[in-house]
N, C-alpha and C positions, 0 to 999 in steps of 0.2 A: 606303551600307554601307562599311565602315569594314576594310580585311583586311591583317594583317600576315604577312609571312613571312620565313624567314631569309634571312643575310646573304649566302648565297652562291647565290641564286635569281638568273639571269638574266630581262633580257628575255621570252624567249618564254614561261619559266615561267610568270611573271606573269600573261601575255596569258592564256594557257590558265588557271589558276585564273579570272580573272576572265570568260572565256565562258560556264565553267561553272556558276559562280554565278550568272551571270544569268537562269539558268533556272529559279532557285529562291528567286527575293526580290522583295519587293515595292517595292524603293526603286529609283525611277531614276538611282542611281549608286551605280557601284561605286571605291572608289578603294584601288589596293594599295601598301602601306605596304614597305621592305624595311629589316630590322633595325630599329634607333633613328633612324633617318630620321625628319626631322620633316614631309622631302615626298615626297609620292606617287610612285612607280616609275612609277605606270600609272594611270590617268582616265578608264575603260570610264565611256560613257554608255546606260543599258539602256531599250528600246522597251516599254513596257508594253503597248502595244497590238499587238504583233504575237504572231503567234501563233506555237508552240512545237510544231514537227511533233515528230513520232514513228513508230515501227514499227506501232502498236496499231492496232486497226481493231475495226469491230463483230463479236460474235462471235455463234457459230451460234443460242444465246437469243437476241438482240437480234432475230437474224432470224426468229426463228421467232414472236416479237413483233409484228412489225414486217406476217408473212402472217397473224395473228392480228385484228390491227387492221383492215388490208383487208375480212377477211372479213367484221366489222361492218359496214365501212361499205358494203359492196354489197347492204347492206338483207336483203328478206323475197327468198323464192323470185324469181325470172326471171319467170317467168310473170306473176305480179301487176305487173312494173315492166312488163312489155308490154302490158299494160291498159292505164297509165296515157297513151299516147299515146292514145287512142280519148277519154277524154276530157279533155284538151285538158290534163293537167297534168303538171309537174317532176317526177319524184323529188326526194324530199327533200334530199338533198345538193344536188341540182343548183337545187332554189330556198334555198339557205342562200348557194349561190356569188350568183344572183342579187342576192340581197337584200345580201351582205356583201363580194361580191368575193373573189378567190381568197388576199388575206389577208388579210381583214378582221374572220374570228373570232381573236381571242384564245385560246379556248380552249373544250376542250368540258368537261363532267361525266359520268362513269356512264355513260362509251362499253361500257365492261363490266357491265353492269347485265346480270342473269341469265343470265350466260353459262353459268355451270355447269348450267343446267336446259336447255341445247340444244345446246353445242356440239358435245360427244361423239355425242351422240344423231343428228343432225342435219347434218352436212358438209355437205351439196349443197347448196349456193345456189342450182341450177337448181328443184330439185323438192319438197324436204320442206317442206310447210305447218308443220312444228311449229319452225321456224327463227324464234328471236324477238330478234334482235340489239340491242342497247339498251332490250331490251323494247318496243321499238314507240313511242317519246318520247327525242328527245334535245334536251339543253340544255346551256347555256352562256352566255360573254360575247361580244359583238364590238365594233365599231367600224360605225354607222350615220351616214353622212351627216357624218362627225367629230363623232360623241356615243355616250358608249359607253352601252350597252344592254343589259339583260338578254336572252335569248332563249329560247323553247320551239319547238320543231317534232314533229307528229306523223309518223312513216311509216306512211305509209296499205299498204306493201308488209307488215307484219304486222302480220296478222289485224284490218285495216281500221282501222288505226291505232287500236285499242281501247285499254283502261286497265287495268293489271293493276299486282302490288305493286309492283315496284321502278319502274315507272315513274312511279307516284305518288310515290313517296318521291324522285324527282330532279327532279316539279316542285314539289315542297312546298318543298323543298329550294332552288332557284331564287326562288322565291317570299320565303322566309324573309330569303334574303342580299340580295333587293333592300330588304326594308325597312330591312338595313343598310349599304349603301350609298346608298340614293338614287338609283339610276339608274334609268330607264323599263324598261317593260317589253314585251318585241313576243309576241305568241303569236301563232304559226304554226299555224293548228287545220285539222284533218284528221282527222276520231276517230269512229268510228261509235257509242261512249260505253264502260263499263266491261264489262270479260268475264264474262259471267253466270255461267261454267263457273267461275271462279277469284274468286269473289268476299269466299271466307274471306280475311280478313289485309288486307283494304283499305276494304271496301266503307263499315262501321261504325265503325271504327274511331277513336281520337282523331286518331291521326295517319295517315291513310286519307282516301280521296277526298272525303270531307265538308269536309277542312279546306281544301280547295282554296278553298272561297268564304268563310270566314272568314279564310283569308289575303288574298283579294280583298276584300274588306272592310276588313282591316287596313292595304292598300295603300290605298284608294281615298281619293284627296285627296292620299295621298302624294306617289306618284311616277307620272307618267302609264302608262296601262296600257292597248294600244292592240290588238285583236287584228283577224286579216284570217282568211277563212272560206275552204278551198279543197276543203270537200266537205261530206256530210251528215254534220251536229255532232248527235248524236241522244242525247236525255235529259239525263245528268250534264254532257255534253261541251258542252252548249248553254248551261250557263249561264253559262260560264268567256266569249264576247262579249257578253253581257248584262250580268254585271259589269263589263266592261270599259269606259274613259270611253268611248271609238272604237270602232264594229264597221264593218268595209270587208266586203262581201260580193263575189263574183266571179260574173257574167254566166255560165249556164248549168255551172256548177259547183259553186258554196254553196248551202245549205240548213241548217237548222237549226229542231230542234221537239221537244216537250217527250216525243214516243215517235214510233215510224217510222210509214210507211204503214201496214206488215201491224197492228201493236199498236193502231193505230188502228181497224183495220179489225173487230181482238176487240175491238175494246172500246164500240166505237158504229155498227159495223157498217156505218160511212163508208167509200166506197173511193175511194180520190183517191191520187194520186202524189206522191211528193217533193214538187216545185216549186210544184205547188198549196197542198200542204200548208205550207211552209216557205221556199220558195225567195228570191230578193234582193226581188220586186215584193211578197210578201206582207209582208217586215219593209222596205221603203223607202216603202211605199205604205201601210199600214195599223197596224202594230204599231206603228211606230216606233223597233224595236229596232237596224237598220242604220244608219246616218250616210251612208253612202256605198256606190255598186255600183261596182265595176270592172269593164272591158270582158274585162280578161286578167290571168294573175298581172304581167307588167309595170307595167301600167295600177296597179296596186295595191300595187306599189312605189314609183313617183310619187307615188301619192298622200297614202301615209306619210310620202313623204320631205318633199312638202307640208307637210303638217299640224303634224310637228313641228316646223318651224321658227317657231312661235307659243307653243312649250310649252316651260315651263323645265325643269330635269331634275327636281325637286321643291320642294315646298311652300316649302321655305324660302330657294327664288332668282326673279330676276325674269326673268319670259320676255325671251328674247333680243332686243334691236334690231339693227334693218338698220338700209342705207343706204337715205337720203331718197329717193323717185320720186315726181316731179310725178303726177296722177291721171291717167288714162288720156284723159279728159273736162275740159275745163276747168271751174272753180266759178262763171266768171263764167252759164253755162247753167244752171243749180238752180233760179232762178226761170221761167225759162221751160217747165219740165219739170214743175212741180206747176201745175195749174187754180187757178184761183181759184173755179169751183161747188165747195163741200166735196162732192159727191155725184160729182162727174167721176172713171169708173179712172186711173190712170194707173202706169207701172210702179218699182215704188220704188227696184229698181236703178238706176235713171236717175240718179237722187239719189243712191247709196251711190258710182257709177262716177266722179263730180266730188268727191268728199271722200275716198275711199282713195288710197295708192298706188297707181301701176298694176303689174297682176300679184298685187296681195295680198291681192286678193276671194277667199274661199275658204268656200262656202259648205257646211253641213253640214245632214244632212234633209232635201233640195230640196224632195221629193216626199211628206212627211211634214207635214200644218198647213200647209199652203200660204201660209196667210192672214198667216202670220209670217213672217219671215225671221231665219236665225240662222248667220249666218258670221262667218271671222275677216278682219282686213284690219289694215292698219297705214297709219297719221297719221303723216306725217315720221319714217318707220321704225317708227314705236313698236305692237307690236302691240293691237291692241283686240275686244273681241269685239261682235259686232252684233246688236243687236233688234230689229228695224225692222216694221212693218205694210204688208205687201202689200196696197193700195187696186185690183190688178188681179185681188187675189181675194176673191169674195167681199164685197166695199166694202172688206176688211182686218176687217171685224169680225172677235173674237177669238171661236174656238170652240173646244172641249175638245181637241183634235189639238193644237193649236195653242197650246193654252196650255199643255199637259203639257211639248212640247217645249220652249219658252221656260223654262220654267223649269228646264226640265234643264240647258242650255245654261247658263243663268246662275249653275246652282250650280257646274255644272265649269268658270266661269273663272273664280268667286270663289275655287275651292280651287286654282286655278294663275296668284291673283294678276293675273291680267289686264283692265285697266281695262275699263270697260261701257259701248257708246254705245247712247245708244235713239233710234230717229228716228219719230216717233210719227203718227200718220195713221189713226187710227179712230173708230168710231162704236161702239165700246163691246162688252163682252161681247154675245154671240149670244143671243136669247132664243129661248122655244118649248118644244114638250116633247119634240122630239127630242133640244135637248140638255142638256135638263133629264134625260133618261133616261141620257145617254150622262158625265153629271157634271162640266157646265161650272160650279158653282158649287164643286165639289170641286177641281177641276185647275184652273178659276181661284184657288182658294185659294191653291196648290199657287205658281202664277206670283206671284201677291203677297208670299208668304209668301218667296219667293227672292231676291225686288228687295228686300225690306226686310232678311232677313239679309245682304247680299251688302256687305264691308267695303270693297272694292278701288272705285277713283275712279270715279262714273257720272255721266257728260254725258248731259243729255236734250234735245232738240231737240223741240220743240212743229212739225213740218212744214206740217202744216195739220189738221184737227179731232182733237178731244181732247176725245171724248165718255163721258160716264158712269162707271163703275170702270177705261174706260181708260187714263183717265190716272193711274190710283193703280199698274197692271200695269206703264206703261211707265214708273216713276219719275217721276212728277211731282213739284211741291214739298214731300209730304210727306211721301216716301219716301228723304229723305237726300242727294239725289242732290248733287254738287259746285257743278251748277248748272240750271238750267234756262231754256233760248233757245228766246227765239220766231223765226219768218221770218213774214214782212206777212203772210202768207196761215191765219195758225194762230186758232184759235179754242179753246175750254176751258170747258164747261157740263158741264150732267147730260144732254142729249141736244140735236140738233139742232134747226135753228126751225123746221123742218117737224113735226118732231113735240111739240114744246115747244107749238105754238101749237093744235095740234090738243089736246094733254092739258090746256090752261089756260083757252081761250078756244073751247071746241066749241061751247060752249051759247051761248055769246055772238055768236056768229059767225051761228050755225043763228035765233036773235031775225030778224037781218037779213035782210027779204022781198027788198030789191031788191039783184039779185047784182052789179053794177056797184059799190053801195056796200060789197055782203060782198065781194068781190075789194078794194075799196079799204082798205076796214080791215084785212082780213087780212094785204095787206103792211106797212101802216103797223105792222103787231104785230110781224109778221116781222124789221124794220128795226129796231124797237128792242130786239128780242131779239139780233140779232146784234152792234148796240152794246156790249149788255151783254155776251157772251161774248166780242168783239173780240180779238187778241192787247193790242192797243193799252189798253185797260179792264186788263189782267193784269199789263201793265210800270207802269201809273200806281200798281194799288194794289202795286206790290209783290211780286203773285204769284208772277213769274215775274222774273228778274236781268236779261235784257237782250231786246232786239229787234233783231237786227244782215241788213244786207242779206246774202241767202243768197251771193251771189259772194264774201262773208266765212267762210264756213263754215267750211271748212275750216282759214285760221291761225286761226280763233276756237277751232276745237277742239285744236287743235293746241298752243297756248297753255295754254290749261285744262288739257289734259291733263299735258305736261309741270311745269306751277307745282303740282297736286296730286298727283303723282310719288309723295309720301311721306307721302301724307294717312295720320293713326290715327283709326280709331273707336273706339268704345267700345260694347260689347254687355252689355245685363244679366248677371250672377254667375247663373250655371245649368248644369244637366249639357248637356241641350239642347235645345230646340224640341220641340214634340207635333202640328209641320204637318208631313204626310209624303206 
């Protein structure tokens, strides 16, 4: 800035114009001119960054703001937050500081949400039930693990963290802005479901509780959508971790079911409690619907903070690389870990523990289809998601649990872009009429029908047998995959030679009076049926790309995976698929 004054301004004058002005420009220099002077009296150089005290201070509004704000945030009555030690959980606030650190939200939304419908009414924070601060839902942005994130939490201190209008309208609202931004999403759920009492102006509505799962819908694929369960999620409130990709349940805390005990109890005359009814073991054990149980809310911070680090913030980035960690297990041991009887258990971990990173096995549904396995891990950083067949359960054959979950699994890494390894080890779909009844021909559809839409790069490993529709489930060669490796021990029929030789040669076998020669022939049969499904017979004609000793495994995959990085497919012109 540029300042002229007259001819007969001294020094100090100077000085003083130019202090003063500094306090009201935005250019770092001030330079004062005196008369026609073509040079500067005076060369003030001004601090932009310092700050410009004053007399002013907050005034008696501000303050009264300021105990306004408080009052929200010390939630529903006293009394309900001293419940909440009995069983075993945070106040709301105080699991936000957990999860986000004491500045790690950014910001809240519709901290004033229905205030004028209580506050007047309603002062004491110790006693009045009709205290609904935030409405009982607050949300916002933070900062999670350095990725910023959407967030909802319910306060279970009003009126059991129920659902009522405006607090529907601030996570619709949340909901809305992540699918314009792209950031993930964490629901904090604690909700005993929507206020029966107050259900005009929400319940129906277009933009009412209903749109909650059609915005969950409109998210899903998007942007990861992760929620963690810290009480009974009952009715509407239950579906919001069902839709979500992730449900984290909490060890003698979460529950979640489509009505409570008592409404159970009108309605079929069942009387059974929470945990029975809905608790972590009934959705990690049977539903399917949890991922994961936590010990504590901590436990389930962890676990999040896990998980996402395999997830890109949305569809259209690629999940994040680390850094390279040898596996936990050396590769040169892989072959010594699988049998060479195809009928031998053995645990398939053994195998996934010498090809991942170590520390990046992260499995999800432990307890859910046992017979499968489906976690995340990363190849020289690179994250991958994993299908593998448990031979310790079951033989690995695939049964309706088990194949539901697999293909869950493989839909939500095709929709977050994350490459597919399958390490294959069974004796094929489960037969029988149990689960013929229980729709293993439908849920194995379901598992086929995922491996074949799924675009992003899948390495398939032939481990050892690769019997019947198995190997169509776990990508074998006709299913697209980038490639498909044998190890010595891998085989690839429509069923084994024990039963191969029984459904071909029964009659043939049963001719043979003397059993010395029916034992000799029946191996001789045996023998050339195993010829013929050999991994060896698979690389010759071509079926299969390579045969590599397994102590390669891993730079084999490793290779693969990075050189198809940026593989495109191509999908038929359609709105979309009719397997569901």
């Amino acid at each position: 800035m540029d300042v002229h004054i007259g001819e007969s301004a001294t020094q100090e004058e100077a000085s003083a114009i130019a202090s003063a002005l500094s306090e009201h420009t935005d250019d770092d220099e001030i330079r004062v001119f005196v008369g026609d002077d073509d040079e500067p009296l005076l060369v003030r150089d001004v601090n932009l960054t310092a700050p410009i005290d004053d007399d002013l201070g907050p005034t008696d509004r501000e303050q009264r703001l300021r105990e306004e704000i408080a009052d929200i945030e010390a939630g529903g009555p006293q009394k309900y937050k001293d419940r909440l030690g009995d069983q075993n959980k945070l106040f709301v606030r105080d699991r936000l500081d957990l999860w986000f650190g004491g500045d790690g939200i950014a910001f809240e939304d519709g901290k004033f949400a229905a205030f004028d419908d209580w506050h007047e009414n309603a002062p004491d924070a110790d006693e009045d039930a009709s205290r609904t601060p935030g409405d009982g839902l607050l949300t916002g942005a933070a900062d999670f693990e350095g990725r910023d994130v959407h967030w909802m939490a319910n306060d279970f201190t009003v009126k059991a963290g129920s659902m009522a209008g405006r607090g529907v309208e601030k996570f619709l609202r949340m909901q809305q802005r992540a699918l314009k931004t792209g950031q993930p999403v964490l629901y904090l759920m604690d909700s005993s479901g929507g206020r029966i009492d107050q259900q005009t102006g929400f319940f129906a509505n277009r933009e009412g509780i209903g749109k909650y799962y059609y915005n969950h819908s409109m998210l899903s694929g998007r942007v990861p959508q992760i929620c963690v369960l810290y009480g009974p999620c009952i009715a509407g409130a239950a579906y919001t971790p069902v839709f979500a990709d992730f449900t984290i349940m909490v060890e003698g805390m979460s529950a979640m079911a489509i009505a409570s005990p008592r409404m159970v109890q009108m309605v079929t005359g069942e009387d059974i409690d929470m945990q029975d009814l809905g608790g972590p073991q009934v959705h990690a054990e049977h539903s399917g619907s949890a991922d994961l149980v936590a010990k504590d809310e901590e436990h389930a911070r962890e676990l999040v903070a896990q998980l996402i680090t395999y997830l890109p913030d949305n569809s259209d980035e690629s999940p994040p690389m680390a850094e390279s960690k040898p596996p936990r297990k050396p590769p040169k041991g892989i072959d010594a870990v699988v049998p060479e009887a195809p009928n031998e258990p053995y645990d398939m971990e053994r195998v996934i523990e010498r090809v991942v990173d170590h520390g990046s096995y992260f499995e999800l549904k432990p307890d859910y289809g046992k017979e499968i396995i489906t976690a995340f891990g990363r190849v020289d950083g690179r994250p991958v998601g994993i299908v593998a067949n448990q031979p310790d359960e079951r033989a690995g054959a695939i049964f309706p649990d088990a194949a539901d979950k697999a293909a869950d699994f493989v839909w939500t890494c095709d929709a977050y872009d994350i490459p597919l390894l399958y390490l294959c080890d069974t004796p094929g779909f489960m037969a029988g009429s149990g689960v013929e009844k229980e729709g293993i021909l439908e849920k194995g559809k379901k598992m086929i029908y995922a491996t074949s839409e799924a675009t992003v790069p899948k390495q398939s490993v032939i481990v050892r047998k690769a019997y019947g529709a198995g190997i169509y489930a776990m990508s074998g060669p006709a299913y697209d995959p980038e490639s498909v490796i044998g190890l010595p021990a891998g085989e690839i029929g429509i069923m084994g030679p024990e039963a191969a030789i029984n459904a071909v040669y029964a009659n043939r076998l049963a001719d043979i009076d003397d059993p010395e020669e029916r034992a000799e022939t029946e191996q001789q049969l045996r023998e050339e049926y195993r010829e013929d499904i050999d991994i060896h017979r698979m690389a010759s004609e071509v079926v299969i790309d390579e045969i590599i000793p397994p102590s390669e495994l891993r730079g084999e995959l490793a290779a693969r995976f990075e050189f198809y990085e940026g593989v495109e497919k191509d999908r038929p012109s359609k709105k979309h698929g009719t397997v569901f």
